[in-house]
C-alpha positions in Angstrom: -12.6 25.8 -13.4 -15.1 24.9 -11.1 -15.7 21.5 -12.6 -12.1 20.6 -12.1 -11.7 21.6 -8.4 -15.2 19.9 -8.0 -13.0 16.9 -9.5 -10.2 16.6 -7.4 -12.3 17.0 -4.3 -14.2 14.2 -5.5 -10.4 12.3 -6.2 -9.4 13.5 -2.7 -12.6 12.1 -0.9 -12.0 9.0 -2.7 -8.5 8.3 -1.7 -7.6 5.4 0.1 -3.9 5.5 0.5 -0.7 5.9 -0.7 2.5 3.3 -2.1 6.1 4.0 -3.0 8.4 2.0 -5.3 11.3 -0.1 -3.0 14.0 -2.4 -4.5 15.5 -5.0 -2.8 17.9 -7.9 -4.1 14.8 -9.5 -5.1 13.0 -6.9 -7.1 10.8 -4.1 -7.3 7.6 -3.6 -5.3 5.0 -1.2 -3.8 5.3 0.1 0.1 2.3 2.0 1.8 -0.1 2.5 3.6 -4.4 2.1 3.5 -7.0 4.0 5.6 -10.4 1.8 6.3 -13.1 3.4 8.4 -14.3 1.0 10.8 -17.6 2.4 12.4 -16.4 5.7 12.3 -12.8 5.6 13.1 -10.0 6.0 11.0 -7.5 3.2 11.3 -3.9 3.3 8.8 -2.9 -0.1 7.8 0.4 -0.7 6.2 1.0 -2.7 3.4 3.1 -4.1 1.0 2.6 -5.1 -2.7 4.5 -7.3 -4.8 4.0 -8.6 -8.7 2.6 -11.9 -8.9 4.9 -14.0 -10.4 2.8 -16.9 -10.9 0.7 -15.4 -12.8 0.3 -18.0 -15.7 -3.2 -17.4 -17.2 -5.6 -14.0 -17.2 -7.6 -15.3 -14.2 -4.7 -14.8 -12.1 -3.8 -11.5 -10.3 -1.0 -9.2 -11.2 -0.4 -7.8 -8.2 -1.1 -9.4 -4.4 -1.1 -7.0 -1.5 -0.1 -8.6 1.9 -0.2 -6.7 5.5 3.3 -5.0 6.5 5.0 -7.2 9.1 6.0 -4.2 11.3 2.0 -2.8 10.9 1.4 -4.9 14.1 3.6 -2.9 16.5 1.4 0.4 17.5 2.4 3.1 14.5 4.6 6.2 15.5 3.9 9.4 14.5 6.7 9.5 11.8 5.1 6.0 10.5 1.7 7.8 10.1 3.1 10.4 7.8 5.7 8.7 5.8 6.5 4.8 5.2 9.8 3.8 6.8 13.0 3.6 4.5 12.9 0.0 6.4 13.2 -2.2 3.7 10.3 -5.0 3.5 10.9 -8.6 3.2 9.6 -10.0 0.2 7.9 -13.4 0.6 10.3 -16.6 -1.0 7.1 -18.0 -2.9 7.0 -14.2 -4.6 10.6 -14.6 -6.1 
């Protein structure tokens, strides 16, 4: 019992962020948000993730993660909590 709350502490210290599944006419993809620690403060960066579809040999990534357009306006409470139902736009080279 001890081992597996010593576990998801572990899990919990580890955790970076948080995505969601959106559709849009173009597809499926990932919404959400990462936390980086910059010298000691705590800064929540959105992003978006989409499937690469170019992916035409192993090298190649499956999934790219870009920077939210609407992460550079300053982050309102309710954006810090929960992603926005806003729907993303997903890049033309992506579809």
């Amino acid at each position: 019992m001890l081992e597996e709350q010593n576990s998801k502490s572990d899990w919990k210290e580890r955790e970076m962020g948080a995505f969601w599944t959106r559709e849009s006419g173009k597809g499926k993809y990932l919404s959400g948000s990462i936390e980086i620690d910059e010298l000691g403060l705590k800064k929540k960066i959105r992003v978006v993730m989409f499937p690469n579809r170019f992916k035409d040999n192993e090298k190649k990534p499956d999934y790219v993660l870009y920077l939210s357009k609407d992460s550079e306006a300053a982050p309102t409470e309710e954006a810090k909590t929960e992603p926005s139902s806003k729907k993303e736009e997903i890049p033309d080279s992506l579809v």
